[in-house]
Biopython code that builds the backbone (N, CA, C, O; Angstrom):
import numpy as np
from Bio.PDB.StructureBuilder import StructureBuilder

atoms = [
    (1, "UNK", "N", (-3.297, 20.213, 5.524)),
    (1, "UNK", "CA", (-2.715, 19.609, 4.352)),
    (1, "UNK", "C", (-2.569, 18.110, 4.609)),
    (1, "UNK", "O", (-2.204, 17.766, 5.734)),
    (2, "UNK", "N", (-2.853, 17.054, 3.549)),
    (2, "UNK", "CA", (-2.213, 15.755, 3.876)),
    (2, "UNK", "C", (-1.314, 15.624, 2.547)),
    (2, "UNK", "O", (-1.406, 16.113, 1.421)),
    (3, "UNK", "N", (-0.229, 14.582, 3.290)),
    (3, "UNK", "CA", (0.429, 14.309, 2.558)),
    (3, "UNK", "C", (0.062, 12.656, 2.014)),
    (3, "UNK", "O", (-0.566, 11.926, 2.780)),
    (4, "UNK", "N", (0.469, 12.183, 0.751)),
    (4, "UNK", "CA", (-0.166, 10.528, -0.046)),
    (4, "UNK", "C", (0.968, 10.128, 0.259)),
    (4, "UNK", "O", (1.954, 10.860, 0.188)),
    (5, "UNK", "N", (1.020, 8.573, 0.749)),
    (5, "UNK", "CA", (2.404, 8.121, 0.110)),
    (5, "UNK", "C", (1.771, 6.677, -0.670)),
    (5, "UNK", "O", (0.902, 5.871, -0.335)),
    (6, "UNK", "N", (2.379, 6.756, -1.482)),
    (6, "UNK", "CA", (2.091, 5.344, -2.322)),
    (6, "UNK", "C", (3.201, 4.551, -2.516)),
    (6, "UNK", "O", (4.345, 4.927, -2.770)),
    (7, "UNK", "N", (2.659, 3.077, -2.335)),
    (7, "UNK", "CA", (3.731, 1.928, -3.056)),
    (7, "UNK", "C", (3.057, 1.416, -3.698)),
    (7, "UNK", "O", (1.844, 1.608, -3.614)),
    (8, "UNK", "N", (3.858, 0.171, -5.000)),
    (8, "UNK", "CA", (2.885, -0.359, -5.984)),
    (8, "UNK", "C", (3.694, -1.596, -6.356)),
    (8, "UNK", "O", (4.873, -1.281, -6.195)),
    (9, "UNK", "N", (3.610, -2.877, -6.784)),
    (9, "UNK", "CA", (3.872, -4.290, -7.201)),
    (9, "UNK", "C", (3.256, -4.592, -7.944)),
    (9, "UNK", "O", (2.075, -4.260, -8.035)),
    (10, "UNK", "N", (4.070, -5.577, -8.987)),
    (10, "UNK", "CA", (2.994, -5.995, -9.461)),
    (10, "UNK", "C", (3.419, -7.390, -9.497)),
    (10, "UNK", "O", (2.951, -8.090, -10.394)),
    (11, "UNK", "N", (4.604, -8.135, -8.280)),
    (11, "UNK", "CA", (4.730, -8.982, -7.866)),
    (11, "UNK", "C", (3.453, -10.297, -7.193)),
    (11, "UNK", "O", (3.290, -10.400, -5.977)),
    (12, "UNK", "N", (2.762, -11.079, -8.071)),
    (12, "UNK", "CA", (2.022, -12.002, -7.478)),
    (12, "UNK", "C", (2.478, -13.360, -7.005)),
    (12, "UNK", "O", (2.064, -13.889, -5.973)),
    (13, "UNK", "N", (3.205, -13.794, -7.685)),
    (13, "UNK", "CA", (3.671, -14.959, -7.253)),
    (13, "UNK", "C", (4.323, -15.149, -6.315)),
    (13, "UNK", "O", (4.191, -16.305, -5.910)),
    (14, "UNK", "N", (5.412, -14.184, -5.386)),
    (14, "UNK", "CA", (6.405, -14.515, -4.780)),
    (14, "UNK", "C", (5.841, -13.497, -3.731)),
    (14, "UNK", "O", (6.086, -12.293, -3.811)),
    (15, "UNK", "N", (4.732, -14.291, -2.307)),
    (15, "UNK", "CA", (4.674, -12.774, -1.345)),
    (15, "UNK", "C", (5.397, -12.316, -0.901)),
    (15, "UNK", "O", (5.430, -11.087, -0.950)),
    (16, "UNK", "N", (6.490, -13.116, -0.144)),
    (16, "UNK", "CA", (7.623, -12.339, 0.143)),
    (16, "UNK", "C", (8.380, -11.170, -0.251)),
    (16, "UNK", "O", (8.774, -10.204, 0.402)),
    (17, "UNK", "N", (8.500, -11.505, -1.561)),
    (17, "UNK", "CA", (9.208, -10.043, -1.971)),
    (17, "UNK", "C", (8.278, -9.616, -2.645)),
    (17, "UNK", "O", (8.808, -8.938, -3.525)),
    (18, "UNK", "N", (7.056, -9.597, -2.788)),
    (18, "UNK", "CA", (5.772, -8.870, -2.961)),
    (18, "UNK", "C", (5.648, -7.990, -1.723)),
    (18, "UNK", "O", (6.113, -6.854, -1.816)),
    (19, "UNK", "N", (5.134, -8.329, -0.680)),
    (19, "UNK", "CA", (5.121, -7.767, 1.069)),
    (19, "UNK", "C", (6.108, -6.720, 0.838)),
    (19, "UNK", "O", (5.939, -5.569, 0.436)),
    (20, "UNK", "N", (7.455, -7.505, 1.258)),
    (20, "UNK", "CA", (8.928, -6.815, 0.936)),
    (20, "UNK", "C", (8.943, -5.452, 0.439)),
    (20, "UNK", "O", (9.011, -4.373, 1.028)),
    (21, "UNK", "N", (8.864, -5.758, -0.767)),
    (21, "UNK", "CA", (8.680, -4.548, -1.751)),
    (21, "UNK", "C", (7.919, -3.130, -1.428)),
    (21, "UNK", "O", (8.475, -2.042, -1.579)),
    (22, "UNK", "N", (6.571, -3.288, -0.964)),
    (22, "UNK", "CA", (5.307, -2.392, -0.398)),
    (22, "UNK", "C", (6.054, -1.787, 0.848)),
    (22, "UNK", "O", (6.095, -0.563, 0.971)),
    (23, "UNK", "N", (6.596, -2.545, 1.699)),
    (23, "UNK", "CA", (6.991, -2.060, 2.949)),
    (23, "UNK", "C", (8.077, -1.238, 2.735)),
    (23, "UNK", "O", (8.034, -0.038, 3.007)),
    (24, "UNK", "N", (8.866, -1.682, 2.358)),
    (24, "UNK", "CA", (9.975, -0.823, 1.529)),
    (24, "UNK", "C", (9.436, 0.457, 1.308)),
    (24, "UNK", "O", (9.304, 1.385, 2.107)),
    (25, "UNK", "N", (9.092, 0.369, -0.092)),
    (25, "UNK", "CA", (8.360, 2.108, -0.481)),
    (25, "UNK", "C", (7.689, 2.368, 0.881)),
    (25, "UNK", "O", (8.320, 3.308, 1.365)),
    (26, "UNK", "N", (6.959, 2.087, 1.524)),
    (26, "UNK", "CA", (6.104, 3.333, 2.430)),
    (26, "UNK", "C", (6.787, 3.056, 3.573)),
    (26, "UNK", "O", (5.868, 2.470, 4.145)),
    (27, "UNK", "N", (7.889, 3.016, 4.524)),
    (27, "UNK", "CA", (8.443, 3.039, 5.215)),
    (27, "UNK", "C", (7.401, 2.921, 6.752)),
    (27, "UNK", "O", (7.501, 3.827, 7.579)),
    (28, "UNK", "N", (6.787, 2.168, 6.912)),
    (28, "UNK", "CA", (5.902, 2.222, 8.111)),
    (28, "UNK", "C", (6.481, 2.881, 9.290)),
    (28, "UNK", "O", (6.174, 3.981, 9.749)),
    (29, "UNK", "N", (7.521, 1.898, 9.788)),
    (29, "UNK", "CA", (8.264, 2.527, 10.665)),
    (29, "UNK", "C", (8.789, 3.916, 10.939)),
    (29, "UNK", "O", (9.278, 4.254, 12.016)),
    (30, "UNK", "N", (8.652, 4.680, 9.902)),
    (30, "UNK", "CA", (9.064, 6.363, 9.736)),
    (30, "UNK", "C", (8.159, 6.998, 9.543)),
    (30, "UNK", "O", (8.299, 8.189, 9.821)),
    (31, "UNK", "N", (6.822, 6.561, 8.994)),
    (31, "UNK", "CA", (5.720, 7.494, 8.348)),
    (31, "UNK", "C", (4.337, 7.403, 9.529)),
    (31, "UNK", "O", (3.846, 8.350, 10.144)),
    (32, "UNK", "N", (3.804, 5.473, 9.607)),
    (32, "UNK", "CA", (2.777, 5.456, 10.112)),
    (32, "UNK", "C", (2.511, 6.017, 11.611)),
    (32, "UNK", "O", (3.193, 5.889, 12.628)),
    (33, "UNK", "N", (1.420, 6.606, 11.415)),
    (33, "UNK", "CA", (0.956, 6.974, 13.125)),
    (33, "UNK", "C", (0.040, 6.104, 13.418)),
    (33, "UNK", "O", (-0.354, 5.150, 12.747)),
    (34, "UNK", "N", (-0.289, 6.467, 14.455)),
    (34, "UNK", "CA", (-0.882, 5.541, 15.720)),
    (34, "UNK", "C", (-2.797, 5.169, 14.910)),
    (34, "UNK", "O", (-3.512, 4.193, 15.141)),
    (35, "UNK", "N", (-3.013, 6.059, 14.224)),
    (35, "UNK", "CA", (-3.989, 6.012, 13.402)),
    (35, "UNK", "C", (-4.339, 5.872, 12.241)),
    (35, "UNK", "O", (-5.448, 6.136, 11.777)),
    (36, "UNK", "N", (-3.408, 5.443, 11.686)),
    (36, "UNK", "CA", (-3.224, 4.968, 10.468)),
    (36, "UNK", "C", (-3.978, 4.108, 9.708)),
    (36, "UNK", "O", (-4.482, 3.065, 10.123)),
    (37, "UNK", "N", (-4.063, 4.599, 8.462)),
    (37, "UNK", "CA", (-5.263, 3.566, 7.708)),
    (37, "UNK", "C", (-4.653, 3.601, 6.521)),
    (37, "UNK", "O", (-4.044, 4.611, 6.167)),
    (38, "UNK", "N", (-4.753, 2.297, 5.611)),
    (38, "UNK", "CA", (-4.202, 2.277, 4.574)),
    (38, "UNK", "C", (-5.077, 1.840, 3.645)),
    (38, "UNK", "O", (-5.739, 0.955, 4.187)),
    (39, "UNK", "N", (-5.533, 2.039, 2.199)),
    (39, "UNK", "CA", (-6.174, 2.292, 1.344)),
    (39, "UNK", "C", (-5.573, 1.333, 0.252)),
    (39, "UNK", "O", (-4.757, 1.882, -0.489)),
    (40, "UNK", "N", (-5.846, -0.121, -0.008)),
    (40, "UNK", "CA", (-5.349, -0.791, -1.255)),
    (40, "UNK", "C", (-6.438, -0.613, -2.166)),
    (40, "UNK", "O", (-7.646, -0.408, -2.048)),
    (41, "UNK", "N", (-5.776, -0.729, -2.944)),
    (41, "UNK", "CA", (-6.349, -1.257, -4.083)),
    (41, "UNK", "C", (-5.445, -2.359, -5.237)),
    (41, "UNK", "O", (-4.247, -2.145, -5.421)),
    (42, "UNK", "N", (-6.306, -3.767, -6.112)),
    (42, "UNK", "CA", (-5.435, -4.309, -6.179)),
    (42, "UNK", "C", (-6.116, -5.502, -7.395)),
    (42, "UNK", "O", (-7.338, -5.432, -7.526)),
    (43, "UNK", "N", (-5.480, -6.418, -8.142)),
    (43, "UNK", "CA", (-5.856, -6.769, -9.175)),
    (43, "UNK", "C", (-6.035, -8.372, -8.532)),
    (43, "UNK", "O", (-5.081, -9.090, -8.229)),
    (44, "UNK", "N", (-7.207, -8.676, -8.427)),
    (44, "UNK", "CA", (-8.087, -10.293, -7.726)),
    (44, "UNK", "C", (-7.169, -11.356, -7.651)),
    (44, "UNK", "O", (-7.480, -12.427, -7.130)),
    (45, "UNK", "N", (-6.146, -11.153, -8.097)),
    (45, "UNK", "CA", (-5.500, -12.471, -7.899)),
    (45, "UNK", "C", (-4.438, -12.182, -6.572)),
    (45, "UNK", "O", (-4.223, -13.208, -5.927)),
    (46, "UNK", "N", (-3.696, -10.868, -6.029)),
    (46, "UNK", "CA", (-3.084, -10.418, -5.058)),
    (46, "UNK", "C", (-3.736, -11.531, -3.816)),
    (46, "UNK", "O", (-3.171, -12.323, -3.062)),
    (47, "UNK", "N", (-5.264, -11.144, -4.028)),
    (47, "UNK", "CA", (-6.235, -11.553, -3.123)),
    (47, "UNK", "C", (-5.568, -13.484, -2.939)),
    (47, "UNK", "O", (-4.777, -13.931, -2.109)),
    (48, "UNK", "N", (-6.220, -14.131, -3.961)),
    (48, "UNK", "CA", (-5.626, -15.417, -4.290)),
    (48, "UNK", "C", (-4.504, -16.008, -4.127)),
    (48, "UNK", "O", (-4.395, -17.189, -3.797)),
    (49, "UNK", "N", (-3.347, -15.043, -4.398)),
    (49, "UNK", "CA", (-2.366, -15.721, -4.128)),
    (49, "UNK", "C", (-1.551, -15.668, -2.663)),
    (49, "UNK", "O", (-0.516, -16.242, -2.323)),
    (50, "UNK", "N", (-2.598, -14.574, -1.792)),
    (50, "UNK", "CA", (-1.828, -14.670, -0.516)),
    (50, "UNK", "C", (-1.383, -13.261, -0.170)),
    (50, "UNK", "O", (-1.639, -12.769, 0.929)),
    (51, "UNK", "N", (-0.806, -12.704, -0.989)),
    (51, "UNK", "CA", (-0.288, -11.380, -0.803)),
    (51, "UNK", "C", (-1.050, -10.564, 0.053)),
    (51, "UNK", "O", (-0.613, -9.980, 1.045)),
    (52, "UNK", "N", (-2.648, -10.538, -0.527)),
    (52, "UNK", "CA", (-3.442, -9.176, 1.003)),
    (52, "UNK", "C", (-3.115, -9.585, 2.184)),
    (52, "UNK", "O", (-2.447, -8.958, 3.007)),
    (53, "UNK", "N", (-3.507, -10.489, 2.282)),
    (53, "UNK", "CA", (-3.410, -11.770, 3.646)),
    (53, "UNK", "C", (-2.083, -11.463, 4.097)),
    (53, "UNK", "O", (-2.199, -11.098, 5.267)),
    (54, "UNK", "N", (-0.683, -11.424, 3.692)),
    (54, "UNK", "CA", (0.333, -11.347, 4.685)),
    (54, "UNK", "C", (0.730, -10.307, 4.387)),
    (54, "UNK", "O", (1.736, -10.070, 5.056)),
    (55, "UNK", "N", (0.419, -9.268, 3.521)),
    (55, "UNK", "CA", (0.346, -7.969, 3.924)),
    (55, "UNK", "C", (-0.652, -7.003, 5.031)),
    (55, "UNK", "O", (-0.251, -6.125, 5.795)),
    (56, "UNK", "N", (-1.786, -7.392, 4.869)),
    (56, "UNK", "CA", (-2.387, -6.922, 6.376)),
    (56, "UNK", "C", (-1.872, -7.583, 7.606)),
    (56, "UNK", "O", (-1.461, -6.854, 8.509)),
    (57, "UNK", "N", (-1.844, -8.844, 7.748)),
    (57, "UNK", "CA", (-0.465, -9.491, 8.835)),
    (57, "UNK", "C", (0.157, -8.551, 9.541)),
    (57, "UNK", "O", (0.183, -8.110, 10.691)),
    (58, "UNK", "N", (0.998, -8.257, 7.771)),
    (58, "UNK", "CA", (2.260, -7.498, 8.622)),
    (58, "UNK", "C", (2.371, -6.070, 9.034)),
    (58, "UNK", "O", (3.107, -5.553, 9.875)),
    (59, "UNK", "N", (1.109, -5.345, 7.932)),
    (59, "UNK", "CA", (0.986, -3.525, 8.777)),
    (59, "UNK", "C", (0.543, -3.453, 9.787)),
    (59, "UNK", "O", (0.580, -2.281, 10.160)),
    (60, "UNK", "N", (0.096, -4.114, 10.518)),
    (60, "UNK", "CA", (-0.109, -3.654, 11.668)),
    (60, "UNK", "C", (-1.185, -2.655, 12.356)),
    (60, "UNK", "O", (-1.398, -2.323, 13.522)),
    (61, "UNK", "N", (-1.944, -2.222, 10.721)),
    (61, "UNK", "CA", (-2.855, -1.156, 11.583)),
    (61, "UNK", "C", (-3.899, -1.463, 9.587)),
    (61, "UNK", "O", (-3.485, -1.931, 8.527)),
    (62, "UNK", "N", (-5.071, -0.979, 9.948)),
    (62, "UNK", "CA", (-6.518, -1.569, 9.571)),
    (62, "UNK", "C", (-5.731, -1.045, 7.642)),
    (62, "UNK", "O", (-4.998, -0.118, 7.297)),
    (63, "UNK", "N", (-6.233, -1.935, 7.039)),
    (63, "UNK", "CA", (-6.478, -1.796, 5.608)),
    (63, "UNK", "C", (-7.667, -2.353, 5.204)),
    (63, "UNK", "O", (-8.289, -3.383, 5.461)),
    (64, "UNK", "N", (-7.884, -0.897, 4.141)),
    (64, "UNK", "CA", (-9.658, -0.902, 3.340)),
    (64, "UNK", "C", (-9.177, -1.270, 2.091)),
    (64, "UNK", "O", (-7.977, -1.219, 1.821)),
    (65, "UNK", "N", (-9.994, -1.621, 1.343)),
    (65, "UNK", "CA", (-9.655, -1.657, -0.200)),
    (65, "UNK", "C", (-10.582, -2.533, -1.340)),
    (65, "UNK", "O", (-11.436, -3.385, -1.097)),
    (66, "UNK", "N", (-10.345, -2.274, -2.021)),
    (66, "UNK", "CA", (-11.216, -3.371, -3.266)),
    (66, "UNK", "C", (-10.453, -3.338, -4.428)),
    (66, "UNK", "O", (-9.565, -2.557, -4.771)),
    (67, "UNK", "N", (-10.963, -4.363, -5.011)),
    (67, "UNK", "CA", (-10.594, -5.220, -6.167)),
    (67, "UNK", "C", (-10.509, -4.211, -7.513)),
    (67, "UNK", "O", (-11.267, -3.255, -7.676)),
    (68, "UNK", "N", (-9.651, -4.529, -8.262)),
    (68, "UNK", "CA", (-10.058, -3.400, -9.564)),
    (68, "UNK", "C", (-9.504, -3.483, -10.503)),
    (68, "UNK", "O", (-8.397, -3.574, -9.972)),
    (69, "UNK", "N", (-9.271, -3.541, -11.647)),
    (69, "UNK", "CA", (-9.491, -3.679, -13.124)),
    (69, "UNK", "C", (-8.064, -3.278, -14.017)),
    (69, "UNK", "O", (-7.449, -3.859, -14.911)),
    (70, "UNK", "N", (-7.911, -2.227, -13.433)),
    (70, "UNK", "CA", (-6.246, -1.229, -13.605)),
    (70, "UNK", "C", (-6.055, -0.268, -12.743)),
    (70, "UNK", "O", (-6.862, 0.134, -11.904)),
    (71, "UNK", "N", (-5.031, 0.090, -12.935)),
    (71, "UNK", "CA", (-4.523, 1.045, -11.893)),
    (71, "UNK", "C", (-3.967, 2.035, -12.487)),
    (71, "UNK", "O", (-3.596, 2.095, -13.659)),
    (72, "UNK", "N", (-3.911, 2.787, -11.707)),
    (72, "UNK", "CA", (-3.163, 4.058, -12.273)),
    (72, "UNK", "C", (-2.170, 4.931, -11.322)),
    (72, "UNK", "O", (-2.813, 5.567, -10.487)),
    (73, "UNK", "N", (-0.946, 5.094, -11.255)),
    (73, "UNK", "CA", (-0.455, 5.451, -9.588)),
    (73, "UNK", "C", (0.536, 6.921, -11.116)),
    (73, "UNK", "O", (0.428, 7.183, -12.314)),
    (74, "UNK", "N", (1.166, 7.274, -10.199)),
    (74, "UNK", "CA", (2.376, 8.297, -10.840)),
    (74, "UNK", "C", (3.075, 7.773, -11.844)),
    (74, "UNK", "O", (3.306, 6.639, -11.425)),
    (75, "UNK", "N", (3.641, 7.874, -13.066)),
    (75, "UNK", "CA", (4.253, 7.763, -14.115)),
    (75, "UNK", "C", (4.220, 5.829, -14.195)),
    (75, "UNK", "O", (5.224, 5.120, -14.121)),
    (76, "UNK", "N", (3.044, 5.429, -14.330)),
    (76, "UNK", "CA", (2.437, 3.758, -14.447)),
    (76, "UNK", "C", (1.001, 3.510, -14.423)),
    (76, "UNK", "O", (0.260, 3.855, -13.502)),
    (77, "UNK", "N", (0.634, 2.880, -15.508)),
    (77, "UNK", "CA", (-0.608, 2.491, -15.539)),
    (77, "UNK", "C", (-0.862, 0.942, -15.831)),
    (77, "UNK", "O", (-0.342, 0.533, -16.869)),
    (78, "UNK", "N", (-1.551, 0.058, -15.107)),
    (78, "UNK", "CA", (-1.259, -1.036, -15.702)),
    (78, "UNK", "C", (-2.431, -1.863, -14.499)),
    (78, "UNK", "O", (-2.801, -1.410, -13.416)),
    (79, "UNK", "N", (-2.900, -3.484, -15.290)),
    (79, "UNK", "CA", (-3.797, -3.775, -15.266)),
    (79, "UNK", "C", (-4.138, -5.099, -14.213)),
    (79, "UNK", "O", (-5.248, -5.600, -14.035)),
    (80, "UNK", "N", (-2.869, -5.499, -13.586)),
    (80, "UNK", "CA", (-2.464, -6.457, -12.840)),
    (80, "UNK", "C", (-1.284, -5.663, -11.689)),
    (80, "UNK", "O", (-0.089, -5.648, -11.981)),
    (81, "UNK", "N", (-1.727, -5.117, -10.561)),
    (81, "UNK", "CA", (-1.137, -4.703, -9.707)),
    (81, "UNK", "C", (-1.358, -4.329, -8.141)),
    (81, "UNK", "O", (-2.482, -4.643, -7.751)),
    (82, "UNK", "N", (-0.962, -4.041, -7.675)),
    (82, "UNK", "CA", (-1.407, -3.757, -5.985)),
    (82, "UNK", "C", (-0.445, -2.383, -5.209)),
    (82, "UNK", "O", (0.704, -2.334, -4.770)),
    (83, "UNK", "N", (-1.437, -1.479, -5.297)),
    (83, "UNK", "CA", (-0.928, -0.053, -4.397)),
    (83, "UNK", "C", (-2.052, -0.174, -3.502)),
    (83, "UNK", "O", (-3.156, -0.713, -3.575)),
    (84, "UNK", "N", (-1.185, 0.760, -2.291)),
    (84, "UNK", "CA", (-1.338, 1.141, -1.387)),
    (84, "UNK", "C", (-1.135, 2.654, -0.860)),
    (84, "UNK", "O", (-0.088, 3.188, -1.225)),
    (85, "UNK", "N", (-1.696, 3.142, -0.336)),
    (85, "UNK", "CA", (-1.527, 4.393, 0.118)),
    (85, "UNK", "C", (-2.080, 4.739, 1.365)),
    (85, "UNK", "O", (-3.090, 4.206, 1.823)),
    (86, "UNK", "N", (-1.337, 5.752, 1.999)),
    (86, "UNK", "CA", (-1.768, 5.825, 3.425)),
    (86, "UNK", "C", (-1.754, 7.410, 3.432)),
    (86, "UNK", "O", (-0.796, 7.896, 2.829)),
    (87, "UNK", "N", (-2.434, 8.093, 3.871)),
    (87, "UNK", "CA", (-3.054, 9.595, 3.819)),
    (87, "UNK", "C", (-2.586, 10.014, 5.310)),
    (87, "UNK", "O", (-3.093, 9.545, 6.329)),
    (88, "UNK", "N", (-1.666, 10.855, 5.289)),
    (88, "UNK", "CA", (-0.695, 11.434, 6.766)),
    (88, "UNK", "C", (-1.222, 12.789, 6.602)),
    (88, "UNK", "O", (-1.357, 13.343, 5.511)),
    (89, "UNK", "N", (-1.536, 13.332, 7.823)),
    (89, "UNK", "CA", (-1.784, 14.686, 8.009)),
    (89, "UNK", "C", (-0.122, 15.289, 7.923)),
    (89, "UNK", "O", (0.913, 14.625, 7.880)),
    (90, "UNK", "N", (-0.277, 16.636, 7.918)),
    (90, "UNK", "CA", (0.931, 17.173, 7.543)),
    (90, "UNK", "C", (0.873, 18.514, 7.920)),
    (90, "UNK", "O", (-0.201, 19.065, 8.163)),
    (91, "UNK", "N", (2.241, 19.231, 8.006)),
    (91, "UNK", "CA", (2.160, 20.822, 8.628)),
    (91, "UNK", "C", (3.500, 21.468, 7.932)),
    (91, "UNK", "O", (4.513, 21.331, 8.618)),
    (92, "UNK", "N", (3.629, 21.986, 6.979)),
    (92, "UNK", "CA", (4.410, 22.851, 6.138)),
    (92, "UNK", "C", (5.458, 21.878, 5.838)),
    (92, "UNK", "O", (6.675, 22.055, 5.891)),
    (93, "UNK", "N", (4.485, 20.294, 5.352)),
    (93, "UNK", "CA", (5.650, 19.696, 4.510)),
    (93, "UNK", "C", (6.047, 18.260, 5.095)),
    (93, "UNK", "O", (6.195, 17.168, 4.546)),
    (94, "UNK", "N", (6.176, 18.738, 6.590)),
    (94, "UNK", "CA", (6.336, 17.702, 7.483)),
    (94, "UNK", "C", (5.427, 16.777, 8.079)),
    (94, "UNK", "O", (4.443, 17.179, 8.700)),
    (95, "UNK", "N", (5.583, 16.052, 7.992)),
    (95, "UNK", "CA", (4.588, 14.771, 9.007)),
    (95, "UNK", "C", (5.005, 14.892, 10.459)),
    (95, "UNK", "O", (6.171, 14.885, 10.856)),
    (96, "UNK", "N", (3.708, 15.026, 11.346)),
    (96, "UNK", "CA", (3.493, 15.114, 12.546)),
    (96, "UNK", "C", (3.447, 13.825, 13.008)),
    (96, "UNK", "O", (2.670, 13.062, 12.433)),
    (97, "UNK", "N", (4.074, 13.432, 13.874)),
    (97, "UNK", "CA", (3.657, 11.859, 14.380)),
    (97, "UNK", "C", (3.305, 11.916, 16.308)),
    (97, "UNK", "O", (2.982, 10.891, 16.907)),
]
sb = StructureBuilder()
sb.init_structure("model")
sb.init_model(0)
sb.init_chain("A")
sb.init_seg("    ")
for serial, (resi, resn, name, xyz) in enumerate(atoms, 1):
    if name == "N":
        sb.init_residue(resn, " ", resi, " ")
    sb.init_atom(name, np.array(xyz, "f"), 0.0, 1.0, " ", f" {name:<3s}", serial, name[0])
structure = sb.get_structure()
């Protein structure tokens, strides 16, 4: 089984509490393992204004991703934003670390 976890912003201007925000929702420190890969996706200006850039900085472990048009995460859809998700193996619920 894996378990998703997603965070989402649609903070561009301010990376700080753009970064902030992402780290927050996915709790690195509690979730990520040693192999961890994280999966953005994100609206071209994230790129521009800095945000990928000191968000890969600060995870600490490899992010893939591309550019894209809208988004769509759990109860939000919208056309200027940046999620992330990181795909944890799992065993009746729990994350193995």
């Amino acid at each position: 089984m894996i378990k998703v976890l997603t965070a989402y912003t649609e903070e561009i201007d301010d990376v700080e509490t753009a970064v902030s925000t992402l780290l927050t929702q996915l709790a690195p420190e509690k979730h990520f393992l040693k192999n961890s890969v994280v999966l953005v996706h994100c609206y071209y200006e994230f790129i521009e204004s800095g945000v990928v850039e000191e968000l890969d900085r600060r995870l600490g472990i490899p992010a893939i991703g591309t550019t894209t048009a809208a988004l769509g995460i759990p109860g939000h859809i919208g056309d200027m934003g940046l999620s992330l998700s990181d795909l944890l193996p799992s065993r009746n619920g729990d994350v193995q670390q």
